[in-house]
C-alpha positions in Angstrom: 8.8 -33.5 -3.9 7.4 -33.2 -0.9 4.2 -33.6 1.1 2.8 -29.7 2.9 0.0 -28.9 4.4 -2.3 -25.5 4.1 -4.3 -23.5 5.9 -6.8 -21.5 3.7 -9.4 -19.3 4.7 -12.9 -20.0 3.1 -15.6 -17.7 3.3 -17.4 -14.6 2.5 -18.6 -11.6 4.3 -21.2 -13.6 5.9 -18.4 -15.6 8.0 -16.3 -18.4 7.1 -13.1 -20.4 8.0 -9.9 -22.2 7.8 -9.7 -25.3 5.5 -6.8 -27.5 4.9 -5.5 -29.0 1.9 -2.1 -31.3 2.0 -0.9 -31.0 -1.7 3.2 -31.9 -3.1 5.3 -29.2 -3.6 8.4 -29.3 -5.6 11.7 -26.5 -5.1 11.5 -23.0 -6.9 7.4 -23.0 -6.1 6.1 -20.2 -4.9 2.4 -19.8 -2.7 0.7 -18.6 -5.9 1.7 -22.1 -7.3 0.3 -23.7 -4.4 -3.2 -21.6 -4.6 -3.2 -22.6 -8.1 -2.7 -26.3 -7.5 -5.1 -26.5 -4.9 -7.6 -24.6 -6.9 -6.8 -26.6 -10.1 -7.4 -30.2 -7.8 -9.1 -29.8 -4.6 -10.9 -26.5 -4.5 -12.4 -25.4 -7.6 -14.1 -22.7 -6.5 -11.9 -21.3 -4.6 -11.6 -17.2 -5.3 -8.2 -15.7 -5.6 -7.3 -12.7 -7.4 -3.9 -12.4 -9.8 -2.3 -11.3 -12.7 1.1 -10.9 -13.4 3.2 -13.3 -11.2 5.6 -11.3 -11.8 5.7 -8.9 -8.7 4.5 -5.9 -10.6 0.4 -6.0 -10.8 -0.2 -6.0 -6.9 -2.8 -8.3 -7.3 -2.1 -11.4 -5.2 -2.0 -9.6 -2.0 -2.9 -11.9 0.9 -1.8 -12.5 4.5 0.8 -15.3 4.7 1.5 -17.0 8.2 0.1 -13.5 9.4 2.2 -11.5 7.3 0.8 -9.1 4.1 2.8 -10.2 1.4 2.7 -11.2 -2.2 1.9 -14.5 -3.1 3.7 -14.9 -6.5 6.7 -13.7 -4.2 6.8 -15.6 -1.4 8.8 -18.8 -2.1 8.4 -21.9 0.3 11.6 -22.2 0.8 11.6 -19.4 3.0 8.6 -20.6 4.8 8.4 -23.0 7.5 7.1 -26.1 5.9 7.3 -28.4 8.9 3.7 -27.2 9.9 0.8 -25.6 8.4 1.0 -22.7 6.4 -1.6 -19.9 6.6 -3.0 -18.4 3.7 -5.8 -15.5 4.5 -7.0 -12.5 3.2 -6.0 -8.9 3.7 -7.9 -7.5 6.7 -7.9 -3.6 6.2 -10.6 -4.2 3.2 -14.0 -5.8 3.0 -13.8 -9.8 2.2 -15.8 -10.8 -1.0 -14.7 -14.3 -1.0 -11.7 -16.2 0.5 -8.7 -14.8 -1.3 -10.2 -11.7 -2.8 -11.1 -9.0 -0.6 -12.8 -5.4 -2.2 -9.7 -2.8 -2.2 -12.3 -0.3 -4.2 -12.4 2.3 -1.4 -8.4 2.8 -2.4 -9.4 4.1 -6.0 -11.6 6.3 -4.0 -9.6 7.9 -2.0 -6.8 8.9 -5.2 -9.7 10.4 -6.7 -9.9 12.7 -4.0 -6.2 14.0 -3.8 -5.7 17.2 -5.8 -4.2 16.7 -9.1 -0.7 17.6 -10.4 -0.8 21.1 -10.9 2.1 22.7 -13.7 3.7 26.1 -13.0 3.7 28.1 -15.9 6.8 27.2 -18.6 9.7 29.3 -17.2 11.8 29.4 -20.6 11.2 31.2 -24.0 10.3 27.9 -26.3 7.9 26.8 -23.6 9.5 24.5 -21.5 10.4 24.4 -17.9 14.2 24.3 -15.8 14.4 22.0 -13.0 16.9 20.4 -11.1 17.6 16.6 -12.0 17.9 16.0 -7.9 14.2 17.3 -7.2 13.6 15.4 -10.4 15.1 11.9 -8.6 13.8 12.5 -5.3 10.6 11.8 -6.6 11.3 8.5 -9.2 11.2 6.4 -5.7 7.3 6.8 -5.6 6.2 6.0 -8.9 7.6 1.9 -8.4 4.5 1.7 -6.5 2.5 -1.2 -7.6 -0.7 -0.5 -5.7 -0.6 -4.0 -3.8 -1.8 -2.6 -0.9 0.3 -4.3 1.7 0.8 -1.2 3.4 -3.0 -0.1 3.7 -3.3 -3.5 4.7 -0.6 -3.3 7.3 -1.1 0.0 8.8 -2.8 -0.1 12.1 -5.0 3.1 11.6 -6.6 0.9 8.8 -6.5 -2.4 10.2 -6.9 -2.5 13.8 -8.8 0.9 14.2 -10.6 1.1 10.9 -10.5 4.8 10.0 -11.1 4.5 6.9 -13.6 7.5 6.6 -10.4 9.5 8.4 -7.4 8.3 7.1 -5.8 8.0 3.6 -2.9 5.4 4.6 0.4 5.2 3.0 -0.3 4.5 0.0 -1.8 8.1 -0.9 0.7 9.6 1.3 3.2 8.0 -1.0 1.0 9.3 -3.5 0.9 12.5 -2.4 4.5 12.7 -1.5 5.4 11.9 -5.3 2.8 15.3 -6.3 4.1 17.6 -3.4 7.6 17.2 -4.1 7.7 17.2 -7.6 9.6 20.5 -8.6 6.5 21.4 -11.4 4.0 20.9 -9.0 2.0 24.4 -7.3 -0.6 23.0 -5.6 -0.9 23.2 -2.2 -2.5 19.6 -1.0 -1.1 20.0 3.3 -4.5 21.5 4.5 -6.2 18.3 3.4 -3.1 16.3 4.3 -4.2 17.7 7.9 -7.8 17.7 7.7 -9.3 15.0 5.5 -6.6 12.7 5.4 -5.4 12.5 8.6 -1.6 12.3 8.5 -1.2 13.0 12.3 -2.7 9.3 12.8 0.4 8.2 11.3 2.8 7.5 14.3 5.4 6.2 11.8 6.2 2.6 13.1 7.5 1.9 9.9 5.5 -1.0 9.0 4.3 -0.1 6.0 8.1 0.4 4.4 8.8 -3.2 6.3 5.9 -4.8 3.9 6.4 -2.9 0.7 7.7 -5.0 -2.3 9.2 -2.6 -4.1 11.3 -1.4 -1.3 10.4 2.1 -1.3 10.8 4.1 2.0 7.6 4.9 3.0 8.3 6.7 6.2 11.1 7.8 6.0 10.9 9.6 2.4 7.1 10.2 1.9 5.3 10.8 5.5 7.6 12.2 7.4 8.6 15.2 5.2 4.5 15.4 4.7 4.4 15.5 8.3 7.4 17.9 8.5 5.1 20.3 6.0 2.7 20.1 7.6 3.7 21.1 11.5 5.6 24.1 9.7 2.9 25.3 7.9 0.0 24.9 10.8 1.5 24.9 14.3 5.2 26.6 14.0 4.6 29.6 15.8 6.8 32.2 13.6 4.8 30.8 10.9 1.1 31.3 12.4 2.7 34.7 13.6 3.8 35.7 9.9 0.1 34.4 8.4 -1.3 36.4 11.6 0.0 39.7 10.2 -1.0 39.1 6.7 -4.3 37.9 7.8 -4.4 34.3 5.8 
């Protein structure tokens, strides 16, 4: 056992700030076991949204030591102990009290993408052909656990706070799962352009960096979107070709 101290931010929209609490810790503990231990002994009231602590309900996401991470997965043995750890909110979305900010504008924003939108069966008993490939390409997207670490990472959302322009990578990932899926006819890249504002995205790669589940983010989601989108609104053999069919 050992003696740690932490930082905690206490507050509510109206302002707030650090507290610390020294509590023992004991090896295979994780932060969530911390928060809990704090909250069981020193802090009753102390907010903190979770679920599963299991990695796989995306509830416990909060800033640790300045990074977005999951609390039930962050073990203190990979934290330095030797000085104060930081435990804060997310600060892409609204705070409601210390731990637990309002992520309610992300259920939003999914209601607004286009829907998944079948082609017609292309087989005699009704069913459809595809490829298992196209069918793989997209099995990546759905481990999503809608933490939010990404949304919370993203400096469009974070730092600049275009919320009202920009659907972060979360519901590109989203997206990227619905556009790519080889059933799928809808076309979703004019409000990829427009109303979600994909060319805000200068594809640092933090998001994929932050993401639990490991899925690649940039590399698999945005930048084909983005690829999609540039070919279907500024390649110039393919404005020429809509200019002659006048669409």
């Amino acid at each position: 056992m050992a003696s740690v101290t932490f930082r905690i931010w206490r507050g509510d929209a109206n302002g707030g700030d650090f507290k610390e609490y020294t509590t023992e810790v004991a090896p295979g503990m994780v932060v969530l076991d911390v928060v809990h231990e704090i909250q069981a002994t020193q802090a009753h009231d102390l907010a903190v949204r979770w679920n599963c602590k299991a990695g796989k309900c995306g509830s416990c996401s909060a800033e640790i030591n300045g990074h977005p991470k999951l609390m039930c997965m962050t073990r203190l043995n990979s934290l330095p102990l030797d000085r104060p750890v930081t435990i804060e909110p997310m600060r892409a979305f609204p705070l409601i009290k210390d731990l637990a900010t309002d992520v309610s504008w992300n259920f939003r924003v999914k209601k607004g993408i286009r829907p998944f939108r079948p082609r017609k069966p292309d087989a005699p008993d009704g069913t459809w052909r595809m490829e298992q490939a196209d069918v793989d390409r997209v099995q990546e997207f759905r481990k999503c656990i809608e933490c939010f670490l990404c949304q919370d990472v993203c400096h469009v959302l974070r730092n600049h706070r275009l919320h009202d322009k920009f659907i972060g990578p979360r519901f590109f990932t989203y997206t990227a799962a619905l556009e790519m899926h080889p059933l799928d006819e809808e076309n979703r890249l004019g409000d990829l352009r427009k109303t979600g504002g994909i060319g805000y995205c200068n594809i640092t790669k933090c998001c994929t960096k932050v993401c639990p589940e490991e899925i690649h983010i940039t590399d698999n989601a945005i930048i084909p979107l983005k690829e999609r989108v540039v070919d279907q609104y500024y390649d110039p053999l393919t404005r020429l070709f809509r200019m002659f069919r006048g669409s």
